[in-house]
C-alpha positions in Angstrom: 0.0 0.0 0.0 1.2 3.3 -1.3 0.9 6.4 1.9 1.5 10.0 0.6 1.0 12.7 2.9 -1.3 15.8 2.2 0.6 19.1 1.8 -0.2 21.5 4.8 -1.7 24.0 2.5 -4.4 21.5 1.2 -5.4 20.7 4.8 -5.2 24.4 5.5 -7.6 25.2 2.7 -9.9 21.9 3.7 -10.4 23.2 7.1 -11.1 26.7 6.2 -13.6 25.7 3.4 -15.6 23.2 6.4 -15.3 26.2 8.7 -16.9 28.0 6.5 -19.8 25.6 5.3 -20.4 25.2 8.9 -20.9 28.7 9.7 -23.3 29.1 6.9 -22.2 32.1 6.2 -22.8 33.0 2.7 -19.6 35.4 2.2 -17.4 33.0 4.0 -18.0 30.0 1.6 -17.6 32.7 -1.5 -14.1 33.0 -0.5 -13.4 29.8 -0.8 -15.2 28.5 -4.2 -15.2 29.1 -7.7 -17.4 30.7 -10.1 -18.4 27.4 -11.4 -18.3 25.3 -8.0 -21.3 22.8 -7.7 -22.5 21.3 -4.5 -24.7 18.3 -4.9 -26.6 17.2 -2.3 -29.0 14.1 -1.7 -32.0 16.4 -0.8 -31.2 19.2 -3.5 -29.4 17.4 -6.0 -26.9 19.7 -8.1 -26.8 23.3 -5.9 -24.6 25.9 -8.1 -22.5 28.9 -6.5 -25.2 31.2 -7.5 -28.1 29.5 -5.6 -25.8 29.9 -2.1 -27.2 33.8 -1.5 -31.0 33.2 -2.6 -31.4 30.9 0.6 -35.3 31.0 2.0 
């Protein structure tokens, strides 16, 4: 079995992104996707970047 360690700056980036999905704040998670980032979700199916500020 082949082990290679993730660089710091991916983990960095990783916990920043789940930081910022937990907070559920809206400019947080901005930060840290792209213009054409796509969340898909089992109750929501695809959710694009655009969707994120129009929540009810």
């Amino acid at each position: 079995m082949i082990t290679t360690e993730i660089p710091q700056f991916l983990q960095e980036l990783e916990e920043h992104f789940n930081a910022a999905m937990i907070s559920n704040d809206v400019e947080r998670i901005a930060e840290c996707i792209t213009d054409d980032w796509l969340l898909v979700t089992p109750e929501a199916g695809p959710v694009p970047r655009g969707l994120l500020s129009r929540r009810p």
